[in-house]
Every structure is written in structure tokens, then in C-alpha cells.
N, CA, C and O atoms as a GROMACS GRO file, in nm:
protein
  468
    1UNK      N    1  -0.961  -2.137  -1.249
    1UNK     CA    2  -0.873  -2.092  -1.142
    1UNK      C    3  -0.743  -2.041  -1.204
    1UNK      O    4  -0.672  -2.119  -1.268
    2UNK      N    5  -0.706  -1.897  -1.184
    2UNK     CA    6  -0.574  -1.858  -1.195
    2UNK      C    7  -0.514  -1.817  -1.074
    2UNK      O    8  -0.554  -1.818  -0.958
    3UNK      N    9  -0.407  -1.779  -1.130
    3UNK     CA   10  -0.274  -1.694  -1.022
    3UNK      C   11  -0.210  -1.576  -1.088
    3UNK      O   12  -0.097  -1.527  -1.083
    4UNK      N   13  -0.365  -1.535  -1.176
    4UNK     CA   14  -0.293  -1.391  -1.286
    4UNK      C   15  -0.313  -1.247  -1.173
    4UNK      O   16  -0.223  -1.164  -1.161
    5UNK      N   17  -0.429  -1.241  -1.106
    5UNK     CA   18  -0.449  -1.138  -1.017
    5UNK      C   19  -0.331  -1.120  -0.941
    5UNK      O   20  -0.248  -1.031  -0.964
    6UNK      N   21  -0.320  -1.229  -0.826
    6UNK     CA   22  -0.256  -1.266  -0.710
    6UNK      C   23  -0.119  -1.206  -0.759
    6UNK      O   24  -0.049  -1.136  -0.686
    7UNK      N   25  -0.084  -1.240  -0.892
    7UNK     CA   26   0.105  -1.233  -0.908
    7UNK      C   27   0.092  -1.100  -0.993
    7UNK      O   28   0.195  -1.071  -1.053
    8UNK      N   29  -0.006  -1.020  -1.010
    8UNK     CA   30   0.042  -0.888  -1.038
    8UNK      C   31   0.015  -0.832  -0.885
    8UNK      O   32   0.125  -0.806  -0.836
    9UNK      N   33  -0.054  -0.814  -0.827
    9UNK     CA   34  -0.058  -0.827  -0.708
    9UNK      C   35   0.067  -0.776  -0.624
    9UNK      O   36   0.086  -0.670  -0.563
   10UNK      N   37   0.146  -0.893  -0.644
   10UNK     CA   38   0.260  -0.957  -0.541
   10UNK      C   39   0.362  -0.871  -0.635
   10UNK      O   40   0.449  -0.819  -0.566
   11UNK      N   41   0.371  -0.848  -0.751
   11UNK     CA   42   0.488  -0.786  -0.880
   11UNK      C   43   0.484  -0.638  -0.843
   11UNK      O   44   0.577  -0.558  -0.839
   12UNK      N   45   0.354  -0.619  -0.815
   12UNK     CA   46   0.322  -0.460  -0.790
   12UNK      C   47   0.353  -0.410  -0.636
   12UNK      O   48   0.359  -0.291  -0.604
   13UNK      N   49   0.370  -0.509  -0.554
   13UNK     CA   50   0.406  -0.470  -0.408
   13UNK      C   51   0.556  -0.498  -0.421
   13UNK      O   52   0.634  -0.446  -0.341
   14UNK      N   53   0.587  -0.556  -0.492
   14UNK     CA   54   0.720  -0.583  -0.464
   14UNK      C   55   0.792  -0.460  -0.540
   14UNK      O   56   0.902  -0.419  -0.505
   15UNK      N   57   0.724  -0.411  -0.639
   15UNK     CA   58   0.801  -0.305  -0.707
   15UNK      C   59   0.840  -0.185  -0.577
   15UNK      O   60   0.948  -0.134  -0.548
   16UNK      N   61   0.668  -0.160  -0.497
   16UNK     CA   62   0.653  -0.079  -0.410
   16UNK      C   63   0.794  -0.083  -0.314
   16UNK      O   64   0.875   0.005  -0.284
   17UNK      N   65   0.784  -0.216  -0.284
   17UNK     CA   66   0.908  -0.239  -0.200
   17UNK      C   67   1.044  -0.215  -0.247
   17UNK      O   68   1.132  -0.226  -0.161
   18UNK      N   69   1.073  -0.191  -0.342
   18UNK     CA   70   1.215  -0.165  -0.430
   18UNK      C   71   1.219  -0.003  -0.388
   18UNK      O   72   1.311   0.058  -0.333
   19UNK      N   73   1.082   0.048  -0.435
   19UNK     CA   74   1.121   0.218  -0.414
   19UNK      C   75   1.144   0.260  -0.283
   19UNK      O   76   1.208   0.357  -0.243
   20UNK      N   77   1.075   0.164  -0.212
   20UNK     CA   78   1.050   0.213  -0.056
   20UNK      C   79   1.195   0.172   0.008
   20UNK      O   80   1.227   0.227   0.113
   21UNK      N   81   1.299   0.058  -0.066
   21UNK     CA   82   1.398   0.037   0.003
   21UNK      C   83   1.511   0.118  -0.049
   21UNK      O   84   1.620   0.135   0.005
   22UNK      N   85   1.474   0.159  -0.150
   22UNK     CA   86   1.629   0.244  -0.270
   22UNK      C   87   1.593   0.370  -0.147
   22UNK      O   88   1.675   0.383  -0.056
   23UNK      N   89   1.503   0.435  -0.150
   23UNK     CA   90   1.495   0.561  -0.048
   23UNK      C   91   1.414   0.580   0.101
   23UNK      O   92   1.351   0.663   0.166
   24UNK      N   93   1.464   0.431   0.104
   24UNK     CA   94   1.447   0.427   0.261
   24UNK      C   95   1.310   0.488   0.313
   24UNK      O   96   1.314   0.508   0.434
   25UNK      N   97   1.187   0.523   0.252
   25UNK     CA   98   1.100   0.555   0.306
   25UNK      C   99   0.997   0.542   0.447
   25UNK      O  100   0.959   0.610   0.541
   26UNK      N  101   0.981   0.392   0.385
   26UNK     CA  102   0.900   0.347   0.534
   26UNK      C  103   0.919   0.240   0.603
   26UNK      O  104   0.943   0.261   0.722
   27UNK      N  105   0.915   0.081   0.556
   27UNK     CA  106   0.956  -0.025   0.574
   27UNK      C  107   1.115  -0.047   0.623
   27UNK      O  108   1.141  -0.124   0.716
   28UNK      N  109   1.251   0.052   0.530
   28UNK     CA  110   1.370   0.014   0.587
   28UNK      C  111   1.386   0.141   0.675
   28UNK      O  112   1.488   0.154   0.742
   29UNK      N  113   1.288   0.234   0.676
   29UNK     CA  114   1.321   0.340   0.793
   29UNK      C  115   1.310   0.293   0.906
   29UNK      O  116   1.410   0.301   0.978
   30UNK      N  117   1.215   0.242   0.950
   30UNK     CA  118   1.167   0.160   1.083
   30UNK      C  119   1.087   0.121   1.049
   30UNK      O  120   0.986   0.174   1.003
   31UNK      N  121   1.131  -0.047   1.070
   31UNK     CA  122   1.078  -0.179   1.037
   31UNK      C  123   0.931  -0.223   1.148
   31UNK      O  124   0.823  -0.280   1.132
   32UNK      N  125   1.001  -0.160   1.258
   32UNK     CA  126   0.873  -0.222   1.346
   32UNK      C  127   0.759  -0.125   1.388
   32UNK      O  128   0.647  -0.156   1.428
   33UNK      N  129   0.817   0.013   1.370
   33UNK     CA  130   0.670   0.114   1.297
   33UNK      C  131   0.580   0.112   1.202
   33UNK      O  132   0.465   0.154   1.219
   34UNK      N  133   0.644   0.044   1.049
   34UNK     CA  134   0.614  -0.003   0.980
   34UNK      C  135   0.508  -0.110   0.990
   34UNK      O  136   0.394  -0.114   0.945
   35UNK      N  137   0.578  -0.200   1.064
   35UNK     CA  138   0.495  -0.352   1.071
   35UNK      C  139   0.370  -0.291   1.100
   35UNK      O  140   0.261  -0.314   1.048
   36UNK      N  141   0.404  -0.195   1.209
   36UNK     CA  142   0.263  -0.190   1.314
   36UNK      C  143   0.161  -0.108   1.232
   36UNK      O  144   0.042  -0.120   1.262
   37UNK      N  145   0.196  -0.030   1.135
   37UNK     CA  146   0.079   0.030   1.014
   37UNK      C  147   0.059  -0.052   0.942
   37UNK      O  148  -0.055  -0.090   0.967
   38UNK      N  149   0.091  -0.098   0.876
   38UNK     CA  150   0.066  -0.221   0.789
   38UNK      C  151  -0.044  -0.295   0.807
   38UNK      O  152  -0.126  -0.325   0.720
   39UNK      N  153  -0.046  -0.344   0.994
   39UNK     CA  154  -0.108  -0.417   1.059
   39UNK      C  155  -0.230  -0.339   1.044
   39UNK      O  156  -0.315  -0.356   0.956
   40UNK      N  157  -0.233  -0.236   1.156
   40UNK     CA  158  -0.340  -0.170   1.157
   40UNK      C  159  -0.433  -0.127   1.051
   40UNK      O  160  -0.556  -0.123   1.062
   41UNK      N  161  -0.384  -0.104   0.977
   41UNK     CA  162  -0.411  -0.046   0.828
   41UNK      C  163  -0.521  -0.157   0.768
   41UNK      O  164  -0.641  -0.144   0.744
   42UNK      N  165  -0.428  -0.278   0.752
   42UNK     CA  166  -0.514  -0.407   0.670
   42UNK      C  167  -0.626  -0.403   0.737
   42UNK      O  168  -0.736  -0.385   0.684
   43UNK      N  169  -0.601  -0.426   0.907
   43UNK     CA  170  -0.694  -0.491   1.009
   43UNK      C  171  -0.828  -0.339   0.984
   43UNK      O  172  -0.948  -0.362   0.998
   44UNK      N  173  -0.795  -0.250   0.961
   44UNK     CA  174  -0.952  -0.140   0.950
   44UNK      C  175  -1.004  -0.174   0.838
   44UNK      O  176  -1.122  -0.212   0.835
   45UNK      N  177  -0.907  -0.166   0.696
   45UNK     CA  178  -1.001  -0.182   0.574
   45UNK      C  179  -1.057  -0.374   0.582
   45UNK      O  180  -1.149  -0.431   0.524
   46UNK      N  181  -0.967  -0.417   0.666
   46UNK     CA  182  -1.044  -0.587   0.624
   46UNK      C  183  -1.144  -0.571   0.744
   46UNK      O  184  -1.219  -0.664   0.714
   47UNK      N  185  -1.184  -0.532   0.831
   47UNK     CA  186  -1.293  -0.516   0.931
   47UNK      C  187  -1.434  -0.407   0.783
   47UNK      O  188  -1.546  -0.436   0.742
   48UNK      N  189  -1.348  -0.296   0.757
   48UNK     CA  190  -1.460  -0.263   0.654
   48UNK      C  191  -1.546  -0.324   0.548
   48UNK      O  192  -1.664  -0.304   0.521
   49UNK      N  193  -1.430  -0.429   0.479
   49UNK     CA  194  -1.499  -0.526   0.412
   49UNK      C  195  -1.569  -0.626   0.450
   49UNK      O  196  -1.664  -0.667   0.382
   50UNK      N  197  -1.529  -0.687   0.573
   50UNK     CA  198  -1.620  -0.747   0.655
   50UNK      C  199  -1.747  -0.697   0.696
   50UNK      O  200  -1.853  -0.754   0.672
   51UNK      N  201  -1.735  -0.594   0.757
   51UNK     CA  202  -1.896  -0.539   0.732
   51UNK      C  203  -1.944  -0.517   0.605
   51UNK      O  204  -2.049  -0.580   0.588
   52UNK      N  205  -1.912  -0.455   0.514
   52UNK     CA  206  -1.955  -0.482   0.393
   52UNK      C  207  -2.025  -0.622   0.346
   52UNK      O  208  -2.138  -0.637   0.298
   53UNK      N  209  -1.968  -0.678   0.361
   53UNK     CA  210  -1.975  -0.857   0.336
   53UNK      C  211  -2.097  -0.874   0.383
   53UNK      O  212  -2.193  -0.919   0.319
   54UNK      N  213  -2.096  -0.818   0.563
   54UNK     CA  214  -2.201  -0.857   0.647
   54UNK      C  215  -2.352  -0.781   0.592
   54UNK      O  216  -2.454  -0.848   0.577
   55UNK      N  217  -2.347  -0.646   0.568
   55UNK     CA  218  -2.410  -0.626   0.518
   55UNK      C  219  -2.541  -0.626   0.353
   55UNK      O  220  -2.652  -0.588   0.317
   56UNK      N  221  -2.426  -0.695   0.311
   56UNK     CA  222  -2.446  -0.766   0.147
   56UNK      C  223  -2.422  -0.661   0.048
   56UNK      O  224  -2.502  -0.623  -0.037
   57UNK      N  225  -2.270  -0.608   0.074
   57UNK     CA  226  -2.288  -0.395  -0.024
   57UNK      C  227  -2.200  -0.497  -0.135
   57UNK      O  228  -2.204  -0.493  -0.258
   58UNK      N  229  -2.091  -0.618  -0.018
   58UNK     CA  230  -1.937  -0.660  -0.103
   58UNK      C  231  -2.008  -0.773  -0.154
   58UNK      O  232  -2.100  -0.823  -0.088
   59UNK      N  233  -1.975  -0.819  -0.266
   59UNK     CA  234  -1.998  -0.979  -0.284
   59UNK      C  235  -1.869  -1.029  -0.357
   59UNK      O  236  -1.805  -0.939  -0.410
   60UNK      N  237  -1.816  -1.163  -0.372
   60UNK     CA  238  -1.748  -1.208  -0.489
   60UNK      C  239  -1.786  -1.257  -0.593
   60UNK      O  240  -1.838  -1.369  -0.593
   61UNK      N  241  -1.769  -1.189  -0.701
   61UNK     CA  242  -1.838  -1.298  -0.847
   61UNK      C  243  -1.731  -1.335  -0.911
   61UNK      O  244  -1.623  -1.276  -0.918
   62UNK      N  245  -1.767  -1.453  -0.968
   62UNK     CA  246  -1.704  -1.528  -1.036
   62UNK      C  247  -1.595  -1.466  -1.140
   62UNK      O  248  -1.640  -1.414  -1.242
   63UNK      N  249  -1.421  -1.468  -1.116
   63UNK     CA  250  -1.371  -1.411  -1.162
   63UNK      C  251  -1.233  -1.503  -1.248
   63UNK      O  252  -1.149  -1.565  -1.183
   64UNK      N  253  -1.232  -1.499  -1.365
   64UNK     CA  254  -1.138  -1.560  -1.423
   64UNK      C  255  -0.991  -1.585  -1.380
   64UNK      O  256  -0.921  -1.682  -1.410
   65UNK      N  257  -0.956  -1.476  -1.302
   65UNK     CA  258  -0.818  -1.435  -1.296
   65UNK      C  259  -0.775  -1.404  -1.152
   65UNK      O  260  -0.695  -1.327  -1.099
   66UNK      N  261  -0.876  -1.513  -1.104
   66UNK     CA  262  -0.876  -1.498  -0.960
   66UNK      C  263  -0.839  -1.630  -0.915
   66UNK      O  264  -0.855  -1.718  -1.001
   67UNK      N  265  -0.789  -1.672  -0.791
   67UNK     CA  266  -0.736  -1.825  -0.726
   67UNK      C  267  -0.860  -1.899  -0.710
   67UNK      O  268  -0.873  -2.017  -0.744
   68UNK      N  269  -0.946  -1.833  -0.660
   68UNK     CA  270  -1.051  -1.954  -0.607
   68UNK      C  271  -1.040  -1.934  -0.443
   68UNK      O  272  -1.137  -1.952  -0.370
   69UNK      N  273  -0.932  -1.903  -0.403
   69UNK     CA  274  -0.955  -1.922  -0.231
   69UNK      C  275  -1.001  -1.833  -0.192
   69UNK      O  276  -1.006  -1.717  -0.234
   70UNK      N  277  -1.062  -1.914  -0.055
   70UNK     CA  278  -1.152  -1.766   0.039
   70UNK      C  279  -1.094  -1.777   0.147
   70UNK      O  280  -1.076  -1.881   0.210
   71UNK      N  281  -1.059  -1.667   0.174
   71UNK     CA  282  -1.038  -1.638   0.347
   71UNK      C  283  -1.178  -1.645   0.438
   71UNK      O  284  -1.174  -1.673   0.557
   72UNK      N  285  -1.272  -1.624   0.384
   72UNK     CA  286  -1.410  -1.626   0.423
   72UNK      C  287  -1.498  -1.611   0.326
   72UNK      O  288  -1.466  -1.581   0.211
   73UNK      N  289  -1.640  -1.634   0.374
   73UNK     CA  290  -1.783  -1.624   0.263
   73UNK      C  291  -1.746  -1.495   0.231
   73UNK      O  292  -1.719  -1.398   0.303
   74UNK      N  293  -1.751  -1.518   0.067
   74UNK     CA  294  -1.742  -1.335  -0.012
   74UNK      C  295  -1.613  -1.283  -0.010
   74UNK      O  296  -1.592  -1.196  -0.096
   75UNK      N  297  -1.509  -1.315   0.071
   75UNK     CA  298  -1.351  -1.274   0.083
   75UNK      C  299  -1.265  -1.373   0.055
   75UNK      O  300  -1.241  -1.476   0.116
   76UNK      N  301  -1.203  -1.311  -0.091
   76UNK     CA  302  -1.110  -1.384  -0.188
   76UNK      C  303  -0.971  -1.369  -0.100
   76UNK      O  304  -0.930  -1.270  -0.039
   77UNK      N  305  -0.924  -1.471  -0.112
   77UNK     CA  306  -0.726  -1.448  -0.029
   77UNK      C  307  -0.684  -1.306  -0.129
   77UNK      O  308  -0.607  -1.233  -0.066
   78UNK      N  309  -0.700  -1.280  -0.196
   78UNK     CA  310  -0.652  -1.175  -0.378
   78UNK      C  311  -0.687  -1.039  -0.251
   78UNK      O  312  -0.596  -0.959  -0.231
   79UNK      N  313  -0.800  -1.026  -0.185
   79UNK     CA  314  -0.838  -0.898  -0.043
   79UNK      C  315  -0.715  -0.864   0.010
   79UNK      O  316  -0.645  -0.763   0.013
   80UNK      N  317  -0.708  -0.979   0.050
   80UNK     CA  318  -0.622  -0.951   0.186
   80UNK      C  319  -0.468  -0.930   0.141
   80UNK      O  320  -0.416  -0.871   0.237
   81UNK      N  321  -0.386  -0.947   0.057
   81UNK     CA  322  -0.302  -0.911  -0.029
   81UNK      C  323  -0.314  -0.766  -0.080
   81UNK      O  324  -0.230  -0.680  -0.053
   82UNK      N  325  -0.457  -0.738  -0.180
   82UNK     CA  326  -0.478  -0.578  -0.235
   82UNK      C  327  -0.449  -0.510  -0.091
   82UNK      O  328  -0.344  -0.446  -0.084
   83UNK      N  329  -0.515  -0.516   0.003
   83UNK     CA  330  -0.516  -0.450   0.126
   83UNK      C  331  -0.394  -0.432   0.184
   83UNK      O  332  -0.377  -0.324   0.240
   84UNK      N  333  -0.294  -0.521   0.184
   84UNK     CA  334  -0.145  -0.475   0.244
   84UNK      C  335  -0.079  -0.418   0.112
   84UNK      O  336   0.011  -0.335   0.126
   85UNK      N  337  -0.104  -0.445   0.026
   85UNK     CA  338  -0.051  -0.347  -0.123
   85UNK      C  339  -0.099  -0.190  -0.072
   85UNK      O  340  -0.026  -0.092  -0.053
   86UNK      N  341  -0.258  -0.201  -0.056
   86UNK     CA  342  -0.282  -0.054  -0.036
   86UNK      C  343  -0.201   0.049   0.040
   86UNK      O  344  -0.175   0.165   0.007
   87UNK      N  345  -0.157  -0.041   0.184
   87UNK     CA  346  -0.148   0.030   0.257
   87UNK      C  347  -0.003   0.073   0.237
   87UNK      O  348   0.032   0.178   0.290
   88UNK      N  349   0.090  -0.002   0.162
   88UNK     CA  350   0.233  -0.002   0.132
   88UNK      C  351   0.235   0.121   0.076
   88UNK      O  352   0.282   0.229   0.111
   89UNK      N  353   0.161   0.071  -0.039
   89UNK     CA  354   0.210   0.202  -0.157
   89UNK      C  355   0.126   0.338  -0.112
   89UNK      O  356   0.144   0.433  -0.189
   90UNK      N  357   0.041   0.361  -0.005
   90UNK     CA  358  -0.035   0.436  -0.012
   90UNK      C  359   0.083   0.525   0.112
   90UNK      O  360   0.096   0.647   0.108
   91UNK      N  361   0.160   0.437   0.213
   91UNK     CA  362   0.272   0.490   0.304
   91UNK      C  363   0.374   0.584   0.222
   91UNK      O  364   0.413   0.697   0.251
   92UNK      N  365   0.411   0.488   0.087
   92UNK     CA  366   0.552   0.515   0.008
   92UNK      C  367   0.517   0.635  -0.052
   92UNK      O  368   0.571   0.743  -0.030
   93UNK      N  369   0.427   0.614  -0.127
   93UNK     CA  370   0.364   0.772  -0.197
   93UNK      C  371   0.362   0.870  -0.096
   93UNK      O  372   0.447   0.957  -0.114
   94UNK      N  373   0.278   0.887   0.026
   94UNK     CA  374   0.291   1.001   0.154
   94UNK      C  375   0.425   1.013   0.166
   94UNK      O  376   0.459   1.125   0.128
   95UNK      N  377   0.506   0.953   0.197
   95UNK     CA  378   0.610   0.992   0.301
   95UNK      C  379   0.721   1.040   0.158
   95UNK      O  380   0.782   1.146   0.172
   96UNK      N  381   0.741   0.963   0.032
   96UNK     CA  382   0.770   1.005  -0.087
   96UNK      C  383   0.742   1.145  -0.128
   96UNK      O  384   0.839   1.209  -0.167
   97UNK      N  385   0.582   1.226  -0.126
   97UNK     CA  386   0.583   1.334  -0.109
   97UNK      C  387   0.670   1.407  -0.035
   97UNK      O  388   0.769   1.474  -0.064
   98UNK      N  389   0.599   1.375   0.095
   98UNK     CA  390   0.686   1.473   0.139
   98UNK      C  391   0.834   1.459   0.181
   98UNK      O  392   0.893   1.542   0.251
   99UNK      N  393   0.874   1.374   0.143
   99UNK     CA  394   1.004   1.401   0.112
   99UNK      C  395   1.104   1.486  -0.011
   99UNK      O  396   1.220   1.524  -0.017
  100UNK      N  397   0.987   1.488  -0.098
  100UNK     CA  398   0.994   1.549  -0.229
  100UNK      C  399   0.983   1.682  -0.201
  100UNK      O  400   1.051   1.761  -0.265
  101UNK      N  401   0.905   1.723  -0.110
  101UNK     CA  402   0.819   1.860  -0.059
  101UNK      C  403   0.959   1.907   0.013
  101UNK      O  404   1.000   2.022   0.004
  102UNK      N  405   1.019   1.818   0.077
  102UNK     CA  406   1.158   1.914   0.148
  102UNK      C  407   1.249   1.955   0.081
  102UNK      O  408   1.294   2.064   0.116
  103UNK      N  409   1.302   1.898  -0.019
  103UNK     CA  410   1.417   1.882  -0.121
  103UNK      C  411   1.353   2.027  -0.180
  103UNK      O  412   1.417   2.132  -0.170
  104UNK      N  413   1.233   2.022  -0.238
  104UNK     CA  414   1.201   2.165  -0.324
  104UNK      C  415   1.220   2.245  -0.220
  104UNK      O  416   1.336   2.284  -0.221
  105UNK      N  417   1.134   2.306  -0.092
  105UNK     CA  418   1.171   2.403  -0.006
  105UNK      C  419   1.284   2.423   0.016
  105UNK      O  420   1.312   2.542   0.000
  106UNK      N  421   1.424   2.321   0.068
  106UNK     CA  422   1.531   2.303   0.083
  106UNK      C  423   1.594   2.395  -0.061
  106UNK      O  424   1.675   2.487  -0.048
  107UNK      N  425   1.545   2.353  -0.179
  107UNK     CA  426   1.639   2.420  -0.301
  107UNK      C  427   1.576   2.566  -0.320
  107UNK      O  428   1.647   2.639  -0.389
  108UNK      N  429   1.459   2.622  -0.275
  108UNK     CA  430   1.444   2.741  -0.296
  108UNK      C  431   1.462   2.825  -0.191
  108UNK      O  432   1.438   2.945  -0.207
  109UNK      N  433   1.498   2.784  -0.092
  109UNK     CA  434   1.538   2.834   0.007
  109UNK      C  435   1.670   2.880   0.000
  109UNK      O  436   1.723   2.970   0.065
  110UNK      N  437   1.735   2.785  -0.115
  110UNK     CA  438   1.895   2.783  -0.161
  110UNK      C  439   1.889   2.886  -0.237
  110UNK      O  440   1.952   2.988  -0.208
  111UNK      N  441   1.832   2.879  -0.318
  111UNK     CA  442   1.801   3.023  -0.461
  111UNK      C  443   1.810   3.175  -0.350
  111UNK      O  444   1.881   3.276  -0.346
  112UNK      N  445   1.714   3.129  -0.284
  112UNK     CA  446   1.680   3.310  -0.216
  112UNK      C  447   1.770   3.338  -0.121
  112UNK      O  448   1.761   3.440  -0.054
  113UNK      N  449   1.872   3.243  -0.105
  113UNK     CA  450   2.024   3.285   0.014
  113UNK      C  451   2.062   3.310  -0.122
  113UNK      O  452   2.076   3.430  -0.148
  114UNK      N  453   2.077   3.253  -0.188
  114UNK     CA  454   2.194   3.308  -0.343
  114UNK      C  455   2.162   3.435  -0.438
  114UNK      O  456   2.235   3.469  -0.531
  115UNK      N  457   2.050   3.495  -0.404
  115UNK     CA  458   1.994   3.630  -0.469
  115UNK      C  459   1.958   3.720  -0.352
  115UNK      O  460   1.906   3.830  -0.369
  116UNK      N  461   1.987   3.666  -0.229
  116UNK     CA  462   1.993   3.778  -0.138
  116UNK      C  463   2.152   3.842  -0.062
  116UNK      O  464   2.187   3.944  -0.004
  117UNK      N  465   2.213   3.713  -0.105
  117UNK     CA  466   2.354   3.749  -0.066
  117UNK      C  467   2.420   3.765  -0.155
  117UNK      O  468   2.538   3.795  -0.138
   0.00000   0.00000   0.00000
């Protein structure tokens, strides 16, 4: 039994959460929009793995670097954690784009007022 998965895990969401709060992306933009993807988000991919499970596609094997706990037969607690990681960093990266995507349009938009005027 470890806590090596779980705490990169938790190191790697929390980083997520540093970028997402330095530029305000998703979580300190609106907190309770946020919540509510988060929610939704876990609740489809952990319903997917649940069928998975149900079906016999998911299994858990025996993993060194894993806790030992189950949230259920075949579902490690280490799931349900990756799954709100996913959905974090998968928000911060989107909305990070395109926030990135405005700043460039925004600066070449600047260039072609400055070579047209």
C-alpha cells in the first residue's frame, strides 16, 4: 500500500489550481459554474467507468503505488481524484487557449491599425 499515485495526483491538481488562480481562468472566475462542471464532468466519466466495470472492459490490478481503497468493486479512490484532475486541467487548458487565442488576434489586429494608419 502506497500514497505515491494519490499525492502526485493531488501535486498535479494543485499545480492546475495555481495556474487557474494566477489567471483567473475557471475556478476563481466563477466558482459556482465551476463547481457545477466539475460535478458534471466527474459524474459522466465515473458513470463511464462504471459501466466499464459493469461490463468487465475496466478492471483493477494489483498496483504498487496505489492506496488500496475502493470506492467500489474494480474502482480505486486514485479514479475518482484522476477524474476531477481531468476535468480541471482539461477546463484550464480550454479556456487558457482561448484566452491565448484573443491576446494574439487582439495584437495583430494592433499591427494592421499600425501599418494601415
Amino acid at each position: 500500500m502506497s500514497v505515491a499515485y494519490l499525492a502526485v495526483l493531488l501535486v498535479s491538481a494543485g499545480f492546475v489550481l495555481l495556474v487557474d488562480a494566477r489567471f483567473r481562468l475557471f475556478c476563481w472566475r466563477a466558482p459556482a459554474r465551476a463547481v457545477a462542471v466539475l460535478l458534471l464532468g466527474t459524474a459522466f466519466f465515473l458513470a463511464w467507468d462504471l459501466a466499464g466495470i459493469a461490463f468487465g472492459v475496466f478492471l483493477h490490478g494489483d498496483a504498487p503505488y496505489m492506496t488500496g481503497a475502493m470506492l467500489a468493486p474494480e474502482l480505486p479512490l486514485e479514479e475518482l481524484v484522476f477524474l476531477l484532475f481531468l476535468c480541471e486541467l482539461t477546463m484550464v487548458l480550454v479556456l487558457g487557449a482561448g484566452r491565448l487565442l484573443q491576446q494574439v488576434e487582439a495584437r495583430t489586429e494592433a499591427r494592421r491599425e499600425d501599418l494601415a494608419g
